[in-house]
N, C-alpha and C positions, 0 to 999 in steps of 0.2 A: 401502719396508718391507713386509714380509710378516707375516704371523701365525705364531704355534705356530713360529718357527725360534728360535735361542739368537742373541742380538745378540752374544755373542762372536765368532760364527761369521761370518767374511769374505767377502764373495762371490765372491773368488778360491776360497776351501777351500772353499765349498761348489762352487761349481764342479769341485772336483779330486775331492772325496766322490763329486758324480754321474757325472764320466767314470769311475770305477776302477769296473774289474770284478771279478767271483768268483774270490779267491786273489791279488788284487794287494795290497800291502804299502804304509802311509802312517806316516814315521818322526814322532814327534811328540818335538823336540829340547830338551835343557834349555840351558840358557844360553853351558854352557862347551862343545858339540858342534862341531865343523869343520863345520858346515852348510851353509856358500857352498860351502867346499872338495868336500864330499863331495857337494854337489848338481851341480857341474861335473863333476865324473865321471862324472855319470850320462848315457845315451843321452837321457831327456827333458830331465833341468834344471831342472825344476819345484821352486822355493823358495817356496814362502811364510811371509812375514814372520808372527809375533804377538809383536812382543817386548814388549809393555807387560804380557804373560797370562803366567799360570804353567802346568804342563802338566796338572794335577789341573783345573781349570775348562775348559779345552779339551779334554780326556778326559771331561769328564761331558755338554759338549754335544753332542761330536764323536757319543758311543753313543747320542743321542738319536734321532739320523737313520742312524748305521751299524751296520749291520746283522757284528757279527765269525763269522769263517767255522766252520761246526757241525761239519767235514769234517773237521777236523785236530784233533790233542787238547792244542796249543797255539799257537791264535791270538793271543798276545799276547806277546812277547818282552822281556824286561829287558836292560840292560846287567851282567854281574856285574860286581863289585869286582873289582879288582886286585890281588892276590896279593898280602900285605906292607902295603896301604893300611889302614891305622884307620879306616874310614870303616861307621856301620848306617847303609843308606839306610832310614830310617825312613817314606819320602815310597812305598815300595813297596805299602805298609797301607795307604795310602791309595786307590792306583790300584786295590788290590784290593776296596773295600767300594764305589767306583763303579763297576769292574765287576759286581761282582755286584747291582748295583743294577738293570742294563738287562741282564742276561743272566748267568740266576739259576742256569743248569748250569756256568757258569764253572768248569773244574777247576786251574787254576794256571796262572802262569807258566814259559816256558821260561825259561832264563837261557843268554847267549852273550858268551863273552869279548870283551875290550872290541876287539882288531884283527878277531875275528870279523865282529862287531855292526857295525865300518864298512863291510866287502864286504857285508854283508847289506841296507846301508843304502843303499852304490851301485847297488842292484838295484830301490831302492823304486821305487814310481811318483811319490812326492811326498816331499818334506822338510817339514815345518813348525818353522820358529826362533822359539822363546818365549823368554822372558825369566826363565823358573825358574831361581832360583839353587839350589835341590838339588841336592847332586851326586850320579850314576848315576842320572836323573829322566827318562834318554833311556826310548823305548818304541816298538816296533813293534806294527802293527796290524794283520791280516789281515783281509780283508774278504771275509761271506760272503754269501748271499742274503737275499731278502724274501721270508718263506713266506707 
């Protein structure tokens, strides 16, 4: 055990938090995401598991230690809805009052279509699989420096 870390946080994902560097991207998955699928695609492969967590308490501990990148004027990416789908992700409000909780110039999110948002995702550095059942609860992360 350590101090001042979030006990949600794994020592695999912290592990993946400290190797990613400035501009590399950590998808943080909701329940119903191809996550194995789209982590095998990828050049690293790197899965890890939380699936007992939802994405809103691993997104508030996740910004405790990372640092999202100041360089671009949208380090956080949503899934959009599907054209025709009924669905308000209402879980959006959420990610956005803990982002601005740990990084108060936060100006929005980008939103990227959902076969988009998978290329984008076989590019991460890392997947992380929760157990959020919201649906469009997927999120990307960029990550910036420690000033």
């Amino acid at each position: 055990m350590l101090k001042n870390i979030p006990k949600i946080l794994s020592p695999d994902l912290l592990k993946v938090l400290m190797e990613m560097g400035h501009g590399d991207e950590i998808v943080v998955a909701d329940g119903n995401f191809p996550a194995a699928s789209i982590a095998r695609a990828t050049s690293t492969r790197i899965l890890i598991r939380a699936d007992g967590h939802g994405v809103p308490d691993l997104l508030d501990a996740m910004l405790t230690l990372f640092p999202l990148d100041q360089y671009v004027e949208h380090p956080v990416t949503l899934m959009q809805v599907v054209p025709g789908d009924d669905v308000k992700p209402v879980i959006w409000e959420r990610y956005r009052e803990i982002i601005k909780k740990h990084e108060p110039t936060f100006l929005g999110f980008e939103n990227m279509e959902r076969f988009a948002f998978y290329e984008r995702a076989k590019k991460a550095f890392a997947i992380v699989a929760t157990g959020e059942p919201a649906l469009y609860a997927n999120i990307i992360l960029k990550k910036g420096v420690v000033n």
